[in-house]
C-alpha positions in Angstrom: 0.0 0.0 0.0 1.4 3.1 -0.7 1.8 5.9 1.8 -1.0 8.9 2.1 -0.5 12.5 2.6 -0.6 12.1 6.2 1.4 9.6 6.6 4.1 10.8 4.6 3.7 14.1 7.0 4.2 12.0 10.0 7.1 10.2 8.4 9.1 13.1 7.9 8.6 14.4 10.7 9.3 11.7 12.8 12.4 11.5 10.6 13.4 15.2 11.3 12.3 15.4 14.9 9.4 18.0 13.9 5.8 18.3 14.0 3.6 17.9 10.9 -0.1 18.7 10.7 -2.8 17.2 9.0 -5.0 18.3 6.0 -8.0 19.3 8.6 -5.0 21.2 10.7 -4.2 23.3 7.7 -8.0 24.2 6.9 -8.0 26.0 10.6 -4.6 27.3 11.3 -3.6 28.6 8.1 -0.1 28.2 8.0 2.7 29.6 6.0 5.6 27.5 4.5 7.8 26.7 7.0 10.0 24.0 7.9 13.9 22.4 8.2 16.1 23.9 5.4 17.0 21.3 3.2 20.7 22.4 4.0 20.9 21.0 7.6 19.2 17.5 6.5 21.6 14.8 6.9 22.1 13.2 3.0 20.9 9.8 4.3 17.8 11.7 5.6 17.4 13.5 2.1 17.3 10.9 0.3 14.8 8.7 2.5 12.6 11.9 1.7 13.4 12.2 -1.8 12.4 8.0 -2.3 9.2 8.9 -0.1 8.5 11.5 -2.4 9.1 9.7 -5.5 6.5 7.0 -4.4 4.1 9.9 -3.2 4.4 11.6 -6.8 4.3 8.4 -8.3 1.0 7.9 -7.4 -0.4 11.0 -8.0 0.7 11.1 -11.9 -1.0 7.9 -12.2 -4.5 9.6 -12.5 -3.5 12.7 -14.5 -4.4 12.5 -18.2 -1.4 12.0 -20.5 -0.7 14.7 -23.1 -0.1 14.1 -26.7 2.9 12.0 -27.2 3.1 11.0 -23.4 3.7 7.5 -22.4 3.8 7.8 -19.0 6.1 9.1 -15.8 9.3 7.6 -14.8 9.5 10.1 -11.2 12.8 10.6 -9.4 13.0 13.6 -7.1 16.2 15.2 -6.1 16.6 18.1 -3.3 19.2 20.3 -3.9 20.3 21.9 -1.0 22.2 24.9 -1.9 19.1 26.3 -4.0 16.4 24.9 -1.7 14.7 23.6 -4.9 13.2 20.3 -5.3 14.3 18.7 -9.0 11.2 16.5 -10.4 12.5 14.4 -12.9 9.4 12.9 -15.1 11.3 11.0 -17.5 11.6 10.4 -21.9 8.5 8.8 -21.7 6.7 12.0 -20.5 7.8 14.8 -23.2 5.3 15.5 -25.0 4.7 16.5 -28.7 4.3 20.2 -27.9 4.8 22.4 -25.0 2.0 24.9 -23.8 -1.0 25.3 -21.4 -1.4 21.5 -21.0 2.0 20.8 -20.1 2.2 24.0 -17.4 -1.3 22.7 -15.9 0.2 19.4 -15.7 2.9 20.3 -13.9 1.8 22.8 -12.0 -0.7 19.8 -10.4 2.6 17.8 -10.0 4.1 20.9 -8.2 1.3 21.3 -5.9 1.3 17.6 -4.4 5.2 18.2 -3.7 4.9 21.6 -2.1 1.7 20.1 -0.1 4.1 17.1 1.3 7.0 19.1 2.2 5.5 22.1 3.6 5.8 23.2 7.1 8.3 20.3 7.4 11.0 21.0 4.9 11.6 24.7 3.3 11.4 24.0 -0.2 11.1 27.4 -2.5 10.0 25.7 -5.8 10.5 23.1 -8.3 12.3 22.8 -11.5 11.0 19.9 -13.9 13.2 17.6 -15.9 12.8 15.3 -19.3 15.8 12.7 -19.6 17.8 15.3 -17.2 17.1 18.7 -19.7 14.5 21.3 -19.6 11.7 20.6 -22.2 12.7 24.0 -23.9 15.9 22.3 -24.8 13.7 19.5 -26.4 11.5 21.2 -27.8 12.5 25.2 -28.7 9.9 28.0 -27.9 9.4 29.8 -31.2 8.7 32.8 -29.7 11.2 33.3 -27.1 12.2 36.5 -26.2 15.5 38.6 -26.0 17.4 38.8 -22.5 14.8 40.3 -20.2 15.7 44.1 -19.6 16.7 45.3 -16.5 14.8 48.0 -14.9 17.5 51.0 -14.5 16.7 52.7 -11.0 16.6 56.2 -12.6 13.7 55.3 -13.8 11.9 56.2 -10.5 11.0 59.4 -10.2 8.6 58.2 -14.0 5.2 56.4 -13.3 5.7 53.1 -14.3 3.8 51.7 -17.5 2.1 48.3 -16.2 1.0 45.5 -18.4 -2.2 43.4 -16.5 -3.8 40.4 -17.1 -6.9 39.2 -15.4 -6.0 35.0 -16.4 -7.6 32.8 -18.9 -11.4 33.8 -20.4 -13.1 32.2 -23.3 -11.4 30.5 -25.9 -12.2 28.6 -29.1 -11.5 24.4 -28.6 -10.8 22.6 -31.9 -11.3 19.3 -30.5 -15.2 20.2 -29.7 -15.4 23.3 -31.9 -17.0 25.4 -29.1 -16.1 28.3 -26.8 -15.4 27.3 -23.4 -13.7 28.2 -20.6 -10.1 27.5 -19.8 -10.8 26.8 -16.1 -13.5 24.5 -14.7 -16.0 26.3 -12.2 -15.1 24.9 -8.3 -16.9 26.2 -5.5 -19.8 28.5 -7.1 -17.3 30.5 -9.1 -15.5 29.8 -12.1 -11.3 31.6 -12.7 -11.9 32.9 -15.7 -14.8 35.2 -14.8 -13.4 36.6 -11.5 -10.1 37.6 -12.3 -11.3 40.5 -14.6 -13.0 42.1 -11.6 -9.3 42.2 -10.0 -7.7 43.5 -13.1 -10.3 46.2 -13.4 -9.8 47.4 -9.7 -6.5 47.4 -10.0 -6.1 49.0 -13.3 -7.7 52.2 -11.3 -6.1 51.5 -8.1 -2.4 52.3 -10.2 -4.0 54.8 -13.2 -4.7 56.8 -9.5 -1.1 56.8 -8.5 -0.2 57.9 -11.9 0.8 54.6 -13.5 -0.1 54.0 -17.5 -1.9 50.8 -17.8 -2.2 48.0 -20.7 -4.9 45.6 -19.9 -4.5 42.4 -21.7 -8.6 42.1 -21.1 -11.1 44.2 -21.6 -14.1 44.7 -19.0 -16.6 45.7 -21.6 -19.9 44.6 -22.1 -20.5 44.2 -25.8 -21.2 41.2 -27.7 -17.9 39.2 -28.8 -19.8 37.9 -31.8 -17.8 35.1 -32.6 -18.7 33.5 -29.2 -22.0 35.5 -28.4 -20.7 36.2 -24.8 -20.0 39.6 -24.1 -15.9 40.3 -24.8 -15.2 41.3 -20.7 -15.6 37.2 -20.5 -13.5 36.8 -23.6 -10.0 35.4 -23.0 -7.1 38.3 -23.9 -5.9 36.5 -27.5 -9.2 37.8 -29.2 -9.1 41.1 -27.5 -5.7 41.6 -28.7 -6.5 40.8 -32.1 -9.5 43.2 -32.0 -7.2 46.0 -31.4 -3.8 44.9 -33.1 -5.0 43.3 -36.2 -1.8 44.0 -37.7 0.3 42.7 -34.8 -0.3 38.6 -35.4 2.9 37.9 -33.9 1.6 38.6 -30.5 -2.1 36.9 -30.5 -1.2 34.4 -33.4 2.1 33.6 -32.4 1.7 29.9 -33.2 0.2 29.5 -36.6 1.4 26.0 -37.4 -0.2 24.8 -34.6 -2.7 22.6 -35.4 -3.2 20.9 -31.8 -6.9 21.2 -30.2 -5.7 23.6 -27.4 -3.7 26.0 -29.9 -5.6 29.1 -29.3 -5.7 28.9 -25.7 -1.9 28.0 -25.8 -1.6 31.0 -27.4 -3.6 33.3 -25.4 -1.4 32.2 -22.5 1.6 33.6 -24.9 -0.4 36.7 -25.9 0.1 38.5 -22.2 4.2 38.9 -22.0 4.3 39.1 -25.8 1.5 42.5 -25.8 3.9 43.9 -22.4 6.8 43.4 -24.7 4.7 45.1 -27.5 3.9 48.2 -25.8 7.3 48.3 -23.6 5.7 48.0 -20.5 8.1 47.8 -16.8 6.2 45.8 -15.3 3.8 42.7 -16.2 1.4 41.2 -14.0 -0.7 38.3 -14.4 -3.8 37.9 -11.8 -4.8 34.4 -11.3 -6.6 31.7 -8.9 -5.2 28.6 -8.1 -6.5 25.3 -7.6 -4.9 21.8 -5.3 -6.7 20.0 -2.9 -9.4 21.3 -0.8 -7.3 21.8 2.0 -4.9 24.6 0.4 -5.1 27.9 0.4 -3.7 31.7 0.7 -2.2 33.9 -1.7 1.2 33.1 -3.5 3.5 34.7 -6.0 5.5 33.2 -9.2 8.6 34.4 -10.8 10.4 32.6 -13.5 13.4 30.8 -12.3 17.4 33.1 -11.8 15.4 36.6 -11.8 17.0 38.1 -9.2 14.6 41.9 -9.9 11.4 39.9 -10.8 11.6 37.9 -7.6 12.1 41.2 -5.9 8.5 42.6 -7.5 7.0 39.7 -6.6 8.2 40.0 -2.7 7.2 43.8 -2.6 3.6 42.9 -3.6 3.3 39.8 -1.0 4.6 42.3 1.6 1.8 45.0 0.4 -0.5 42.6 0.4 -0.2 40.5 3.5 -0.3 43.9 5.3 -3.7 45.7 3.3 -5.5 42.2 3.0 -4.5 41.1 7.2 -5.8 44.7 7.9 -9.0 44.0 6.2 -12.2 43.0 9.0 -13.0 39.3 8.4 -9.2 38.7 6.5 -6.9 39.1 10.0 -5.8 35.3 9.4 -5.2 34.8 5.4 -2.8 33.2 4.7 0.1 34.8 2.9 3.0 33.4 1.2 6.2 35.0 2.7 8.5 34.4 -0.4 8.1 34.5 -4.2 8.3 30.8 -5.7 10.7 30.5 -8.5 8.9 28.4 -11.2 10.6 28.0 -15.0 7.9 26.6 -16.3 5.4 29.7 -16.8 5.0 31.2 -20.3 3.4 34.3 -18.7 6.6 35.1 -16.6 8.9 33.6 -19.4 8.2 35.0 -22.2 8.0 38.6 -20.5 11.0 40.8 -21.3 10.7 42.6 -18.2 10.2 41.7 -14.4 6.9 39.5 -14.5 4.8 38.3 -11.7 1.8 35.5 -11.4 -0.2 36.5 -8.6 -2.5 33.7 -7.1 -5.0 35.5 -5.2 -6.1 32.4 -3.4 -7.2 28.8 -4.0 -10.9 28.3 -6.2 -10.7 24.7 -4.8 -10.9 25.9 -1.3 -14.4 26.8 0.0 -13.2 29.5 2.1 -11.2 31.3 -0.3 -13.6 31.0 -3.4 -16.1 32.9 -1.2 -13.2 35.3 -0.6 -12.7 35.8 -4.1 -16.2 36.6 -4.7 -16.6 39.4 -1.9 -15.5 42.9 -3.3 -13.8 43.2 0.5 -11.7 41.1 0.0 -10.7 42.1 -3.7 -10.4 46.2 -2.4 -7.8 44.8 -0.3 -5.7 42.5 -2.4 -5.9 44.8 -5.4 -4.6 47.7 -2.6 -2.0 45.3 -1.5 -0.6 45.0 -5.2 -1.1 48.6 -6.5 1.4 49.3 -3.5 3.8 46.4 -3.3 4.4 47.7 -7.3 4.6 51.3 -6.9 7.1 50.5 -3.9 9.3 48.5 -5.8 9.2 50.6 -8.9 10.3 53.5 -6.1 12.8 51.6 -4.5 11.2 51.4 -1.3 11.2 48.5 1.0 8.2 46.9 2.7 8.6 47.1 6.8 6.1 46.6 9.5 3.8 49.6 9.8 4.3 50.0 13.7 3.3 52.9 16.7 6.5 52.2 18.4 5.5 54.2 21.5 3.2 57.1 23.1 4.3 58.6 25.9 2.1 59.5 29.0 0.9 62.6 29.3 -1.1 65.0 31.5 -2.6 68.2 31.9 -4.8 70.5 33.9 -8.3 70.2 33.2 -9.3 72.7 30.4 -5.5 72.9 29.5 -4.5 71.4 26.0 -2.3 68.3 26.2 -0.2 66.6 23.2 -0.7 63.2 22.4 2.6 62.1 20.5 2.3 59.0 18.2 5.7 57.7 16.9 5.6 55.2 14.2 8.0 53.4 12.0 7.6 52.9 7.7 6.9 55.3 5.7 2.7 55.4 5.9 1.2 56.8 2.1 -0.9 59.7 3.3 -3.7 60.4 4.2 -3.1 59.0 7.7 -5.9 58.0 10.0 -5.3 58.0 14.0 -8.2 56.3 15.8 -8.8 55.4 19.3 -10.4 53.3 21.6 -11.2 53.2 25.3 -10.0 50.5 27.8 -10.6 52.4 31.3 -12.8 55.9 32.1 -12.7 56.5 35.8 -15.9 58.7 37.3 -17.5 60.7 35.6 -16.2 61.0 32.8 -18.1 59.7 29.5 -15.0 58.3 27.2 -15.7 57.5 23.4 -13.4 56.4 20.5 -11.9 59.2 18.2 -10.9 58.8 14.6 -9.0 61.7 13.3 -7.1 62.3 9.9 -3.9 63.7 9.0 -3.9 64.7 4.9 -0.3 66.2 4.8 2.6 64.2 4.2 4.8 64.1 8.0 7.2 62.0 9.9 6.7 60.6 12.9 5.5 61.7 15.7 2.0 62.7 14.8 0.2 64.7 17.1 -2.8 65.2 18.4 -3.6 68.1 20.6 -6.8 68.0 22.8 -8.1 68.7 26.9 -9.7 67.2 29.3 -13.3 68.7 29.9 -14.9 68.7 33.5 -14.9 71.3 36.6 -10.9 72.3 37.8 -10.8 70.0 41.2 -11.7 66.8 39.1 -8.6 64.2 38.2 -9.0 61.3 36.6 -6.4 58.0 34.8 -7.3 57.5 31.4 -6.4 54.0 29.5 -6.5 53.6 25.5 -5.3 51.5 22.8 -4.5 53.7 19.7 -3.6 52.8 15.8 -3.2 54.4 12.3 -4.7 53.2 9.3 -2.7 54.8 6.1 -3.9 55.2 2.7 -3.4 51.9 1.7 -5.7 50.5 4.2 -2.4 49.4 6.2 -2.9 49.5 9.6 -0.8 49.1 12.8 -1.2 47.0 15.4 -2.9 48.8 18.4 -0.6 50.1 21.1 -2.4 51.3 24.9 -1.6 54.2 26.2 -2.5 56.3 29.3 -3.2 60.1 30.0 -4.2 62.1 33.2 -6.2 64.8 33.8 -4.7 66.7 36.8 -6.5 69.4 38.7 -7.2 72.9 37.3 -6.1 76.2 38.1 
């Protein structure tokens, strides 16, 4: 019998002197990726894991669907310490006539059962995938594969960046049933394809605000796509592209021998980097869902494997976003990735000749998070979260902990204005909110929460100057938490502090 997840979990850990949790654990707790660095495992204890793995992998590939001019898998796993990579070799037998959407899905899915075994015991930080020992591009040549990305020169800055966005997949023609479908199958009362342009659209005016220029591989419009009689917002990005660049083939038709079944959507897939090269955009982003077993969930971010400046981009808007979506009522607990994942395998970041970034806003196969996905909270937060993780990194600016580091006591005479100083660390986007709460309100005073909002740009401390009301022989120990909300929707932890009101002259 072979091993399941959990037992595999327990294995390890029992192997590395860790605690694992189950499937039903990580539903609840919500856990990041964590665990042993592959670098302080023993190589007797790597490579029990690695033949664990292979038999765990093994498995799995033995219900997914074999591509055209598949055979099968041969699976041999390798964990490569120094890189903190796990190699997935799938063997001759597995290379397929033609690369594309197929082959990403496929191994994406093969990905997914890896990272689900080896998180939160060992710190794995992607996979690379392996025919016969090569890369499948050394099989089988991308035709359209682009120059050496460009580096993004820092004077650059002080320019608005130009952004190119893609809400993922939408309707696309299938030669095999000669129909318009979708590229993703619905899960959970909501279907990928339809969501993600809701995200794209938010976000396009959360960054045409800040004075970005934006290229939208989509289009949210509402007219009739007449080819497929669903309005073009539900369209996938290819036929958009080719409704506005006619001329430009190379970048919607960019396989024209193709004659496989999925050709179109492999080359709506290829249409995204290939329009951001086309209009010279810095930055592309591609906004997706993601799909594994039930269990997963959270937000992660792709880059394509060795790009050092695309894996920063892609850590600036996980920062952004853990902190605007955690600050978000009902959305304390999601669960954030805390590092890019280096992937080779996607077109969308590969075929981008500038820093490119897959966004997965969460998982459509988990309950929780397809509801999430739905809810215009949550999106206001996550498209907040991006807007600022790419102007920040476009700027130069790190992501830190918005934090009230301290306010100091303070008192006055009744009727006598007192400062309340409120020193904080980042550098908050203004407008700047300050609010309040009360903890303790001796006699007889009424206390009440304040909210009050600082437009101009400032360092730290802000202040807020008020007094206490009341007749002059009253005194009185006051007890608060405060914290600032910023424009971003990032807001601090709360912090108490404590006032007096002293007797009047």
């Amino acid at each position: 019998m072979r091993p399941t997840y959990t037992d595999l979990k327990l294995t390890w850990a029992i192997v590395l002197g860790l605690s694992a949790i189950s499937p039903a654990e990580a539903q609840s707790q919500v856990r990041h990726a964590e665990g042993r660095p592959i670098e302080q495992l023993s190589s007797i204890d790597r490579t029990r894991i690695e033949r664990m793995l292979d038999e765990a992998l093994t498995e799995a590939v033995a219900h997914l669907p074999l591509i055209e001019g598949q055979t099968g898998f041969d699976i041999r796993t390798r964990l490569v310490p120094e890189r903190r990579i796990v190699i997935i070799e799938l063997g001759t037998r597995a290379i397929p006539t033609h690369t594309g959407s197929e082959l990403e899905d496929q191994q994406h899915r093969i990905y997914h059962v890896a990272d689900e075994l080896l998180r939160d015991v060992i710190d794995v930080n992607g996979a690379e995938f392996r025919y016969g020992g090569k890369d499948i591009l050394r099989i089988l040549p991308d035709p359209a594969a682009p120059a050496r990305p460009r580096s993004r020169e820092r004077t650059q800055t002080a320019t608005a960046p130009k952004v190119a966005l893609a809400g993922g997949h939408g309707l696309y023609f299938n030669y095999q049933y000669n129909d318009w479908r979708a590229q993703r199958d619905p899960s959970n009362n909501m279907t990928e394809d339809f969501v993600t342009p809701y995200f794209a659209r938010d976000l396009a005016t959360q960054l045409t605000s800040r004075g970005a220029t934006v290229y939208k591989a989509r289009t949210n419009e509402t007219p009739i796509h007449v080819p497929s009689g669903q309005q073009w917002w539900r369209v996938a990005a290819r036929y958009y592209l080719e409704s506005i660049l006619p001329a430009e083939r190379g970048i919607w038709n960019s396989l024209p021998s193709a004659t496989h079944s999925l050709r179109e959507y492999d080359e709506d897939i290829r249409s995204r980097p290939l329009y951001a090269n086309h209009v010279g955009a810095d930055y592309a982003i591609h906004l997706h869902t993601d799909a594994a077993s039930p269990h997963v969930r959270g937000t992660r971010g792709y880059y394509h494997t060795g790009r050092s400046t695309d894996a920063e981009l892609v850590s600036s808007i996980l920062c952004r976003m853990k902190q605007t979506i955690q600050s978000t009522s009902g959305y304390e607990t999601w669960s954030i990735a805390n590092d890019p994942i280096p992937m080779n395998n996607k077109g969308e970041n590969r075929l981008a000749a500038m820093p490119s970034a897959i966004i997965e806003l969460g998982f459509h196969t988990n309950a929780a998070d397809a509801q999430a996905l739905q809810s215009s909270t949550f999106r206001n937060a996550a498209v907040r979260g991006i807007e600022r993780g790419i102007s920040d990194h476009h700027a130069d600016a790190p992501c830190s902990d918005f934090l009230i580091t301290h306010i100091p006591a303070f008192s006055a005479p009744v009727g006598t204005p007192m400062d309340m100083l409120v020193h904080f660390e980042d550098a908050p986007r203004f407008p700047v909110t300050l609010r309040t709460r009360v903890v303790t309100c001796p006699q007889p005073w009424t206390c009440g929460p304040t909210a009050l909002t600082y437009n101009a740009q400032q360092d730290s401390p802000i202040k807020r100057t008020f007094k206490c009301t009341g007749t002059p022989a009253q005194t009185g120990h006051f007890t608060y938490v405060a914290w600032l909300t910023d424009a971003s929707g990032i807001k601090t932890p709360e912090l108490e502090y404590s006032y007096s009101c002293t007797v009047g002259s």
